[in-house]
C-alpha positions as CSV (number, residue, x, y, z in Angstrom):
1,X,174.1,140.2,71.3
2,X,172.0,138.1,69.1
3,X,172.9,135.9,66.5
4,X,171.0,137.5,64.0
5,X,173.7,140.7,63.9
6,X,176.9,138.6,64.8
7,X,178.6,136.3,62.9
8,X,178.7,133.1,64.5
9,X,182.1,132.3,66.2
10,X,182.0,128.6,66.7
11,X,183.2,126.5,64.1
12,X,181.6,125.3,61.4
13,X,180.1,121.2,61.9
14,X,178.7,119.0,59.4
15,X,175.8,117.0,59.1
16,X,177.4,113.7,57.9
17,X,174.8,112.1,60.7
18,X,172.5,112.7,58.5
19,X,172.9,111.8,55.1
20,X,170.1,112.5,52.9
21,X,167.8,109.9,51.0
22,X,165.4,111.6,49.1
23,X,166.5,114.2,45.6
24,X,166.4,117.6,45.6
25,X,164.0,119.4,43.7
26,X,165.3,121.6,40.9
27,X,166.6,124.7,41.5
28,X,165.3,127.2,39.2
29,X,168.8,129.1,37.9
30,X,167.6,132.6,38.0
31,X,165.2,134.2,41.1
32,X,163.8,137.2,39.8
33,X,163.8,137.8,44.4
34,X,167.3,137.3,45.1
35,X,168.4,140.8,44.9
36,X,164.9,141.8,47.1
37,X,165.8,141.0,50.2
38,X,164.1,142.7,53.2
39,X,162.1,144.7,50.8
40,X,158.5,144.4,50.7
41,X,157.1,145.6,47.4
42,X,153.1,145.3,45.9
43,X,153.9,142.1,44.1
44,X,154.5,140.7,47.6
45,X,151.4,141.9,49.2
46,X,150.0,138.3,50.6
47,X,147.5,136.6,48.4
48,X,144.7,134.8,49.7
49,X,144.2,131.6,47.8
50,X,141.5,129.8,50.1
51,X,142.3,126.8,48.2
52,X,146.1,126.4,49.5
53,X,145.0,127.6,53.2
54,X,142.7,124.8,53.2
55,X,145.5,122.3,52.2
56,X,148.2,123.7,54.7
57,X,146.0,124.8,57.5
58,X,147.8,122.4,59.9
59,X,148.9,123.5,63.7
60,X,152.0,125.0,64.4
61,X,154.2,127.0,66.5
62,X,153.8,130.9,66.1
63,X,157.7,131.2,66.8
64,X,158.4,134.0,69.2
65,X,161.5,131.6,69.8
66,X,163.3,128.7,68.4
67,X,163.2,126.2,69.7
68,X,159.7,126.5,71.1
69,X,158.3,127.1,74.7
70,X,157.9,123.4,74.8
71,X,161.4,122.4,74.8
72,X,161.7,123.9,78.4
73,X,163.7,121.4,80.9
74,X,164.2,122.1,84.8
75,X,167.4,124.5,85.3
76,X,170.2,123.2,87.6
77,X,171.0,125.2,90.5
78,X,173.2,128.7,90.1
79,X,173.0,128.5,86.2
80,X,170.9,131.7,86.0
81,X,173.5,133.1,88.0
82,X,175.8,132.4,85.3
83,X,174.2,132.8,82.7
84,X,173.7,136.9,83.9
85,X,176.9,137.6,84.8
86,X,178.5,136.0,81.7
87,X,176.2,138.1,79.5
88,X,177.1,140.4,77.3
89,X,177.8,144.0,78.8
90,X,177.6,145.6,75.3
91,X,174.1,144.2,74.3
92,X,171.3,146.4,75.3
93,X,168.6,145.2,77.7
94,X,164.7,144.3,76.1
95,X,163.0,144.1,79.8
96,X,159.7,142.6,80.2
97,X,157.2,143.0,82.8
98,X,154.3,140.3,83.5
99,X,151.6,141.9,86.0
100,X,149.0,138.6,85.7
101,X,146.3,140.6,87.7
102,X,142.7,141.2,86.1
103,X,139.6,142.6,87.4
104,X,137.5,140.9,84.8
105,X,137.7,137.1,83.0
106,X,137.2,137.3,79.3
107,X,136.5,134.0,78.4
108,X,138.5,133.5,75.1
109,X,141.9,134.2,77.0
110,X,145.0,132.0,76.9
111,X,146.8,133.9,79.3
112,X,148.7,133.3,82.4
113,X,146.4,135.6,85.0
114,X,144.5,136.1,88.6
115,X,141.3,137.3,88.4
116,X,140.9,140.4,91.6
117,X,139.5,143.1,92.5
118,X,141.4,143.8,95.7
119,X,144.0,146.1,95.3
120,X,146.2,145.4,97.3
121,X,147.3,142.4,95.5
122,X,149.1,144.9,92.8
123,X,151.1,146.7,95.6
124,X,152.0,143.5,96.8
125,X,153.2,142.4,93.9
126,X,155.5,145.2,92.9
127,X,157.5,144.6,96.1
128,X,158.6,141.4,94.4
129,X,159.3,143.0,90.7
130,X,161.1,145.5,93.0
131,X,162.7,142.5,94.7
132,X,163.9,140.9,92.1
133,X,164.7,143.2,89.5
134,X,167.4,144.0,92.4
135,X,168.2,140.6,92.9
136,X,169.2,140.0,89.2
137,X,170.9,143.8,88.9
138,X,173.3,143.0,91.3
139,X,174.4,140.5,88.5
140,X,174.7,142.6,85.4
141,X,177.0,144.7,84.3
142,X,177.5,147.9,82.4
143,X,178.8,148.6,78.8
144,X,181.9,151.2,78.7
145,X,181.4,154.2,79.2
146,X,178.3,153.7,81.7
147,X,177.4,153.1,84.9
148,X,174.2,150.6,84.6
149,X,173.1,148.3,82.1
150,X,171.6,150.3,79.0
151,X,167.4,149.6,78.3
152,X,166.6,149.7,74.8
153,X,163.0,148.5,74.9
154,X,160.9,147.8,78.1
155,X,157.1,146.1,77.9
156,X,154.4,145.6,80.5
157,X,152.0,142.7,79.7
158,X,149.8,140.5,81.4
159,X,147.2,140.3,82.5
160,X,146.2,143.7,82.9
161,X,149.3,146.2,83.5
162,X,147.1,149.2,84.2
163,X,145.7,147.1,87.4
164,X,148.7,149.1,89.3
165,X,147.8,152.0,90.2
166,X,148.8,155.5,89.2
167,X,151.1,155.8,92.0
168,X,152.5,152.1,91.6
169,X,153.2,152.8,87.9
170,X,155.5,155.7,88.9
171,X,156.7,153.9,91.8
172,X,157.8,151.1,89.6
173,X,159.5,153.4,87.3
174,X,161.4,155.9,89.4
175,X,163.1,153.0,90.5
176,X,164.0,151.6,87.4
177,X,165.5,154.5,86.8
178,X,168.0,153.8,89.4
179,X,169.0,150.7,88.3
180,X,168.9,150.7,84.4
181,X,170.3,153.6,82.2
182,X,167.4,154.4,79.5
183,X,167.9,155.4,76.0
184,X,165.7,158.8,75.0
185,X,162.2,159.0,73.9
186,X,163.1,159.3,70.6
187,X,165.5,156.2,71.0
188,X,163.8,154.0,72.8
189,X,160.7,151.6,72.9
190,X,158.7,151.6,75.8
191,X,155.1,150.0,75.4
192,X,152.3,148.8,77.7
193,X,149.2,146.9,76.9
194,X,146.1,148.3,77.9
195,X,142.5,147.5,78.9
196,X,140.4,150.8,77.8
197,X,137.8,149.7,80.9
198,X,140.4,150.0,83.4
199,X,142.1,153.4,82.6
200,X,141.5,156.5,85.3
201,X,140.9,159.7,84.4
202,X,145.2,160.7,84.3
203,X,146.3,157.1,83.3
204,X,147.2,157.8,80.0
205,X,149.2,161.2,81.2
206,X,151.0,159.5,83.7
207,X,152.4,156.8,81.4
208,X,153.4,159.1,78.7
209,X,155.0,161.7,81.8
210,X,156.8,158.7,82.8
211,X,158.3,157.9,79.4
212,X,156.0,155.3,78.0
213,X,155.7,156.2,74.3
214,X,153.8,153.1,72.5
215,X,150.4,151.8,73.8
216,X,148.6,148.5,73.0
217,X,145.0,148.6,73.4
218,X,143.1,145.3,73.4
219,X,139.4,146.1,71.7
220,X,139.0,142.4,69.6
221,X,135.3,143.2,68.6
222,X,133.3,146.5,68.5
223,X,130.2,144.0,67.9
224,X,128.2,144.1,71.5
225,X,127.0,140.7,70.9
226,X,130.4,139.6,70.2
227,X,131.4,141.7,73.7
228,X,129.0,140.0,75.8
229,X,129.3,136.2,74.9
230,X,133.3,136.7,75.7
231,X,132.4,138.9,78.6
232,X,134.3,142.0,77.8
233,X,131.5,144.6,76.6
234,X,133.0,148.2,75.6
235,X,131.9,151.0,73.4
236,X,133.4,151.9,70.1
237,X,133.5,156.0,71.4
238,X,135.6,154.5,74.3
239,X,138.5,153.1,72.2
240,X,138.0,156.2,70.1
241,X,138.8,158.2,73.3
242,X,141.2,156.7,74.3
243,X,143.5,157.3,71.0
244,X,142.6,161.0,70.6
245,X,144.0,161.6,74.1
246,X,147.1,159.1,73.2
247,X,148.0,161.3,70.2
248,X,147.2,164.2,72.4
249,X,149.7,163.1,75.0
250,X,152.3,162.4,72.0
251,X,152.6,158.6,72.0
252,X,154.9,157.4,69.2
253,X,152.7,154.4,68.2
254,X,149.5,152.9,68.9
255,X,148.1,149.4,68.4
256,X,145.1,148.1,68.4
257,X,144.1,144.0,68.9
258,X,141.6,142.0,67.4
259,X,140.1,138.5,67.0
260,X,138.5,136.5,64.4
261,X,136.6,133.5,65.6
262,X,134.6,134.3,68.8
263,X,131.4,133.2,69.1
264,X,128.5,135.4,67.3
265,X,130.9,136.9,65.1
266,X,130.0,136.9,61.3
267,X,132.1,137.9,58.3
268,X,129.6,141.1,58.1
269,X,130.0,142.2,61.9
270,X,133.6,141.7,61.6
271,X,133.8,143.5,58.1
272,X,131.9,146.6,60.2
273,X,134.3,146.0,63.4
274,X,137.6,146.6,61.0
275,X,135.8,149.6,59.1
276,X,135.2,151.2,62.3
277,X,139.0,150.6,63.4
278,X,140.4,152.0,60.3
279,X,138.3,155.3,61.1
280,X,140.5,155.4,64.2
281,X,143.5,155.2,62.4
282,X,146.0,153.2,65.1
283,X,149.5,152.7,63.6
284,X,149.4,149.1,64.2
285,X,146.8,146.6,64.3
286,X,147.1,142.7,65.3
287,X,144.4,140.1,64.5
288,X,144.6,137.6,66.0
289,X,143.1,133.9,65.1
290,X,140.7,132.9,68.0
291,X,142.2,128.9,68.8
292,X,139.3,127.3,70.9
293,X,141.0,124.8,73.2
294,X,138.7,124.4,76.8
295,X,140.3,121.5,77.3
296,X,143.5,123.0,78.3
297,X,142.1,126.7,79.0
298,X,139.2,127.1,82.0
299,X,137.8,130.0,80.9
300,X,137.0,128.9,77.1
301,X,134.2,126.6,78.7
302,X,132.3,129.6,79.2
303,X,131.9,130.0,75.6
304,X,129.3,127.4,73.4
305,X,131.0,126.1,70.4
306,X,127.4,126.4,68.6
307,X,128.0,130.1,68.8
308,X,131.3,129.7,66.9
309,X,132.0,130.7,63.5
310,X,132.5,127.6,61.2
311,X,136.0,127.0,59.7
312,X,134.9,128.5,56.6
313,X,133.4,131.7,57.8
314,X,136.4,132.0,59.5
315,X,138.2,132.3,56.4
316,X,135.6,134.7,54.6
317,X,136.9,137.0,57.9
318,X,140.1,136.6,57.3
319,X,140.1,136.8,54.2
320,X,137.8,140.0,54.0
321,X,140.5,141.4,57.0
322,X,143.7,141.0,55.1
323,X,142.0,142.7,51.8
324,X,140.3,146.0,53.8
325,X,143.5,146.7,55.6
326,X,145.8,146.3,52.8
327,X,143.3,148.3,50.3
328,X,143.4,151.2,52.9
329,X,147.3,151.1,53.2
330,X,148.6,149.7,55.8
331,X,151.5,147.1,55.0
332,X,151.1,143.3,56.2
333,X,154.3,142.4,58.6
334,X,153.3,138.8,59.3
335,X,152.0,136.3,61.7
336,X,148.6,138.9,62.4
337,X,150.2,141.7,62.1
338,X,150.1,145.2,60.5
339,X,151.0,148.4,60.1
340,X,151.1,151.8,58.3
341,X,154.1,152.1,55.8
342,X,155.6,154.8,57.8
343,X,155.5,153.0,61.0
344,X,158.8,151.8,62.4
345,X,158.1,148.2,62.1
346,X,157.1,148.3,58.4
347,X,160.2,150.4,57.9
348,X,162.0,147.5,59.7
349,X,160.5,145.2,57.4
350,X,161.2,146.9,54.0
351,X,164.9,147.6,55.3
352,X,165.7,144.0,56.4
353,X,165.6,145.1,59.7
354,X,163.0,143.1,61.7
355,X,163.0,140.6,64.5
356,X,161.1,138.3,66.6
357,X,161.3,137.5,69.4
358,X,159.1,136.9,72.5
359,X,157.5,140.2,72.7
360,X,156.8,139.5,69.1
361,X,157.9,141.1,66.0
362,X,160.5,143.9,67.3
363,X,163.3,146.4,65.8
364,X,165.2,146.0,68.7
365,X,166.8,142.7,67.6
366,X,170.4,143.2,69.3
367,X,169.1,143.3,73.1
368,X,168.5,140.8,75.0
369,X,165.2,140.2,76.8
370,X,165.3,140.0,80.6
371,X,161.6,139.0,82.0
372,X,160.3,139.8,85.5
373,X,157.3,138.7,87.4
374,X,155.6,135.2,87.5
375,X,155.8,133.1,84.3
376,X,158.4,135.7,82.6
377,X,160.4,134.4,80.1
378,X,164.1,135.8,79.1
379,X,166.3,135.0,75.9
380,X,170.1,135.9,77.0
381,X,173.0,135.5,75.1
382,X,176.5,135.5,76.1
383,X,179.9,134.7,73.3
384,X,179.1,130.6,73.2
385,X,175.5,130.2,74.4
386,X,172.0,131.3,74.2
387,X,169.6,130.2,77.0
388,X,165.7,130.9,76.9
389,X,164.9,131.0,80.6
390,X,161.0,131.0,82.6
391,X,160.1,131.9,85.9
392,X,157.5,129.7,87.8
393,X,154.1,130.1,86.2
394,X,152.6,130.3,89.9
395,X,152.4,133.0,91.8
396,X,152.8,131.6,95.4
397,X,155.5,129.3,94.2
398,X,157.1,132.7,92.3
399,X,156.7,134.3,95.7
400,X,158.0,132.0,98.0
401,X,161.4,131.7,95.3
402,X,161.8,136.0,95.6
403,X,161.3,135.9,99.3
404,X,164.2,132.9,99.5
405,X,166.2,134.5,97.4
406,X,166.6,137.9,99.8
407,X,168.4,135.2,102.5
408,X,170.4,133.4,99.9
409,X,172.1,134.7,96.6
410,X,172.3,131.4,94.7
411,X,168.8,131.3,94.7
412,X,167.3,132.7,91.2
413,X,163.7,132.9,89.8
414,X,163.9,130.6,86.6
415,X,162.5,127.8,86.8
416,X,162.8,126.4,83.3
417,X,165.7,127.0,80.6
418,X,166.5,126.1,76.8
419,X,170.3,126.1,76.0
420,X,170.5,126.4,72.1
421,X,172.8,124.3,70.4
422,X,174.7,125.8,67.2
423,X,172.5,123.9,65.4
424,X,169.7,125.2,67.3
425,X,170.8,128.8,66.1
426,X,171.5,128.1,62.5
427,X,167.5,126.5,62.0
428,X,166.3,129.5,64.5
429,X,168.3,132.7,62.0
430,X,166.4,130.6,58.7
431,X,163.4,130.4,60.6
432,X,162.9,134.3,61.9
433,X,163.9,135.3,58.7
434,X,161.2,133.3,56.6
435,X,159.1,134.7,59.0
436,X,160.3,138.7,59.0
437,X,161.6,139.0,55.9
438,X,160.2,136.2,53.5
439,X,163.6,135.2,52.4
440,X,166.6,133.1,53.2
441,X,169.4,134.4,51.2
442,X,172.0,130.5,51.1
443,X,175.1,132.9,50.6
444,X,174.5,134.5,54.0
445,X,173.8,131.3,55.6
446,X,177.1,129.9,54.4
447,X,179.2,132.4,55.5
448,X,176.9,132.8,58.7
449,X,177.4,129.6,60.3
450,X,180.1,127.6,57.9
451,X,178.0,125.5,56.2
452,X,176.9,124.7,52.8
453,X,173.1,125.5,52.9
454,X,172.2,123.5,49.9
455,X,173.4,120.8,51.4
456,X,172.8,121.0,54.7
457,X,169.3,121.2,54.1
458,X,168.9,118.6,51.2
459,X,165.7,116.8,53.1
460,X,163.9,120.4,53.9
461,X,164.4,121.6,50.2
462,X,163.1,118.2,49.2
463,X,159.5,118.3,51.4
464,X,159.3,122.1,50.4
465,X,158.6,120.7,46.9
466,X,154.9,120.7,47.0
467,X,155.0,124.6,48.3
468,X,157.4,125.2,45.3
469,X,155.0,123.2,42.6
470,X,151.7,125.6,44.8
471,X,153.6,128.1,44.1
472,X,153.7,129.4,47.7
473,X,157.6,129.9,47.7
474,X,160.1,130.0,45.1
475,X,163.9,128.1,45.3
476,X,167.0,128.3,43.5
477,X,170.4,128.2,44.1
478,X,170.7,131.6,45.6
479,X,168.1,131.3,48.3
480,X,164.0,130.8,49.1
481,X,161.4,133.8,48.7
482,X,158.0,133.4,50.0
483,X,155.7,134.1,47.1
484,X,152.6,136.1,48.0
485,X,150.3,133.3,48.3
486,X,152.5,132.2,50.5
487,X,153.0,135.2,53.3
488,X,149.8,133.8,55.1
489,X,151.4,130.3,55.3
490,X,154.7,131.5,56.1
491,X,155.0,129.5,59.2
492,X,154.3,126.3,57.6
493,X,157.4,126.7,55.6
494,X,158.9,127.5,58.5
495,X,158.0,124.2,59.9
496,X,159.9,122.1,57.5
497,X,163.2,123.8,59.2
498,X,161.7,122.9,62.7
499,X,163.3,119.8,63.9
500,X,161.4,119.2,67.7
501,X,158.0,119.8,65.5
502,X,157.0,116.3,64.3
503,X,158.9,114.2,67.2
504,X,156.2,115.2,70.5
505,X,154.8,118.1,69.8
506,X,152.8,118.4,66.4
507,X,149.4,117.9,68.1
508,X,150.3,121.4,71.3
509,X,149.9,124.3,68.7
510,X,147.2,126.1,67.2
511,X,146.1,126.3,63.7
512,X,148.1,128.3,61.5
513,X,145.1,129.8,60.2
C-alpha cells in the first residue's frame, strides 16, 4: 500500500536540525482554492505566460518517483528477497514489462533498447520474463480470500513490445494467468505501447482477445520531413488505421505520443500535425518536450542541431499545442499530458484521485509496481519501508543474473535500490500532489505525517516567494494552489520541496520546458 492512501504509522519527528534563517512570506488569510481540491475547473486551465516560462525554464526531474532515479545505490545481497516477501499481501500488483528490442533506431530516443531484426532474440527473451516472473512469485503472497497475488494494472514498454510475436504475446500471457489473479476488463488496466510499423495484420485482435484494453501508439510527427531526419517515416492513414480497428476491437482508451523540438519541425507543421491528431480523436495524448543531449545518448548524433527548432520556436509550439487541445476539449493533466474530460485519468484528476508513479500518471495509486525484464524498475512498499528497486540495465549482465538465479534462490535481479526515509515520504506525498492535483492542502499534511507543515517547511515557503509575487501559485495558511500560469511550471515548484536536487544533481535533468 502506498503512502498516498494510508496514514503514515511511524511517529511523528521534528526538524529542529534545521532551524530556519530566512522569514516567511505572508500568508494571505483567505484562499479563494482551499475548498477546490482535486477539482480542475476553467479558471485552472494552464495559462501560458511566455514571459514566466522564460524565467523558470530551468532543468529538473520529471518525477515519476521521489527521490529520483539518480539516488540509486548498489543493493546488498538477499534484500530483494525481503523486501517481496514482507510486502504487503493486500496491495494490488501494478506489473511492468520492459521488452528493449527494436527493429528500427529512431534517433531522438532516450530509451534503454537493442536494435534487431532477428527474431529469435524476442523468444529468447521471454524465457527469462518467464524465468523470473517465477522466480519472484515464489515470493509473494496472496490477499485473503485468494489464491495468487491480485494484478490491478499491467504495462508492456520498451523498446518495442509488439517485437514478440503473436504467439509469444499469448504465450506470455497464458502464463501470467497462472501465476497472478487479474481483475476484469472493466476493472483493470492493461496497456501496451505500440509502434504502428510493426503491427501484423491480427496484432491488434490478439491483444484485445488476450485482455489488453488500453493502447499507446507512438506517431510524434505526421510531418514526413520531420519522419525522415528522426528516421521513423509513417503515414497519417496508418495511425488513422490503426485507431478505427482499436475502437472496433473495443479498447477502453487510446493514446497517442508526440514531440516538440525535432529537427525540421516548425510551429506551422506542428500546428497541422496536432490538427490532424485531433481528427483522430485518441482519448489521451502526450507531448512530449524533445531534450537534445548526444552527449549521453548515441543515437541523438544522428540528428544536426542546425536542423533544430530554436528555444523560442519551441515555445510558439508549445504554446500553440496547449491552446488547440484545450480549445477542442480535452483537459490538461500535467507534465505533457492530456485527455478528454470523460476519460478516466481526467476523472481521476477532477476527483482527487490521481497518481504518479513510474509508468507515469496512473489511477491505480494503491498497487505496487513490480518490474520485469532488463532495466525494470519496481516501487514496493511494505508497513515501515518503501524501496525503489532496478534490474541491471544490460542485457547479458540481466541474463547471466536470471540464469544464476534458477541454481540459487538468494540470488535476485535488482541491481540497484532507494529505501525512503519518512522524510523521504512526507516531501514525495507534497510533491505528487503539486504535480496531480495542483494543491497541497497543510491540514492533511499535519495529520498525515505529524508535523506542523508551516513550519516544517519555513525555508521552501520562503524561496516560493517569487512564484507567489509571479503569481504562479498562491499560499496561505490553509495550503498552496498552483495558479494557472503556473500548471506548465508545476515541477519547478515542485523542486523547492526536492532536497537531493541542488546538492549533485541539478545539472542530469532536462529542461522543464
Amino acid at each position: 500500500m502506498t503512502e498516498y492512501s494510508q496514514p503514515d504509522t511511524q511517529q511523528p519527528y521534528n526538524r529542529a536540525d534545521e532551524q530556519p534563517t530566512t522569514t516567511r512570506p505572508v500568508m494571505q488569510p483567505d484562499n479563494p482554492y482551499a475548498s477546490t481540491r482535486g477539482s480542475i475547473t476553467s479558471k485552472q486551465l494552464p495559462a501560458f505566460d511566455e514571459t514566466m516560462i522564460q524565467k523558470y525554464n530551468r532543468s529538473g526531474p520529471r518525477y515519476t518517483s521521489y527521490p529520483t532515479a539518480l539516488e540509486f545505490t548498489p543493493i546488498a545481497v538477499e534484500l530483494e528477497t525481503k523486501i517481496l516477501k514482507n510486502r504487503e499481501a493486500r496491495a494490488p500488483l501494478s506489473l511492468y514489462f520492459h521488452i528493449p528490442f527494436c527493429r528500427h533506431l529512431c534517433y531522438y530516443c532516450a530509451c534503454n533498447k537493442i536494435i534487431t531484426k532477428k527474431n529469435s532474440d524476442s523468444g529468447d527473451y521471454l524465457q527469462y520474463l518467464i524465468k523470473e516472473v517465477t522466480h519472484k512469485r515464489r515470493l509473494l503472497s496472496a490477499p485473503e480470500g485468494s489464491s495468487k497475488p491480485v494484478v490491478k494494472q499491467l504495462h508492456l514498454g520498451g523498446g518495442t513490445p509488439t517485437f514478440l510475436r503473436d504467439e509469444e504475446m499469448v504465450q506470455l500471457w497464458q502464463f501470467l494467468q497462472t501465476q497472478f489473479e487479474f481483475l476484469s476488463d472493466d476493472e483493470g488496466d492493461y496497456s501496451i505501447e505500440i509502434d504502428p510499423r510493426e503491427l501484423s495484420g491480427n496484432t491488434l485482435k490478439v491483444l484485445r482477445d488476450l485482455g489488453f484494453n488500453r493502447i499507446s501508439l507512438g506517431v510524434q510527427d505526421l510531418d514526413e520531413s520531420v519522419q525522415i531526419a528522426v528516421n521513423r517515416v509513417h503515414s497519417a492513414e496508418l495511425i488513422e488505421n490503426v485507431l478505427t480497428e482499436a475502437r472496433e476491437l473495443g479498447f477502453h482508451s487510446i493514446n497517442i505520443d508526440l514531440i516538440y523540438g525535432l529537427p525540421h519541425q516548425t510551429p506551422e507543421t506542428l500546428e497541422q500535425t496536432v490538427r490532424r491528431i485531433i481528427e483522430m480523436a485518441p482519448d489521451r495524448l502526450s507531448v512530449f518536450n524533445y531534450a537534445h543531449l548526444p552527449e549521453r545518448f548515441k543515437a541523438q548524433r544522428q540528428i544536426k542541431e542546425a536542423d533544430l527548432p530554436s528555444p523560442a520556436a519551441k515555445l510558439t509550439m508549445l504554446g500553440n499545442t496547449i491552446n488547440t487541445l484545450t480549445e477542442t476539449g480535452y483537459q490538461y493533466i500535467g507534465i505533457d499530458h492530456f485527455a478528454k474530460p470523460d476519460d478516466e485519468l481526467a476523472v481521476a484528476q477532477r476527483e482527487g484521485k490521481l497518481h504518479r508513479n513510474f509508468q507515469g500518471y496512473t489511477i491505480m495509486g494503491d498497487c505496487d509496481l513490480l518490474g520485469f525484464g532488463v532495466s525494470s524498475i519496481s516501487q514496493i512498499a511494505n508497513a515501515n519501508s518503501r524501496y525503489i528497486l532496478q534490474n541491471d540495465t544490460d542485457l547479458q549482465a540481466y541474463q547471466a543474473t536470471i540464469d544464476a538465479a534458477q541454481h540459487n534462490l538468494a540470488i535476485m535481479p535488482a541491481v540497484k535500490v532507494i529505501k525512503t526515509s519518512i522524510k523521504d515520504r512526507l516531501r514525495e506525498y507534497v510533491i505528487m500532489n503539486l504535480l496531480c492535483h495542483d494543491y497541497i492542502d497543510f491540514k492533511d499534511v499535519n495529520q498525515k505525517f505529524g508535523i506542523d507543515a508551516i513550519t516544517y517547511f519555513i525555508d521552501e515557503i520562503a524561496q516560493l516567494g517569487a512564484m507567489q509575487e509571479d503569481r504562479l501559485i498562491d499560499m496561505d495558511a490553509a495550503g498552496i494552489r498552483v495558479l494557472p500560469k503556473g500548471r506548465l511550471l508545476a515541477r519547478n515548484v515542485a523542486m523547492v520541496f526536492d532536497e537531493y536536487l541542488d546538492k549533485k544533481h541539478k545539472n542530469r535533468f532536462s529542461k522543464v520546458i
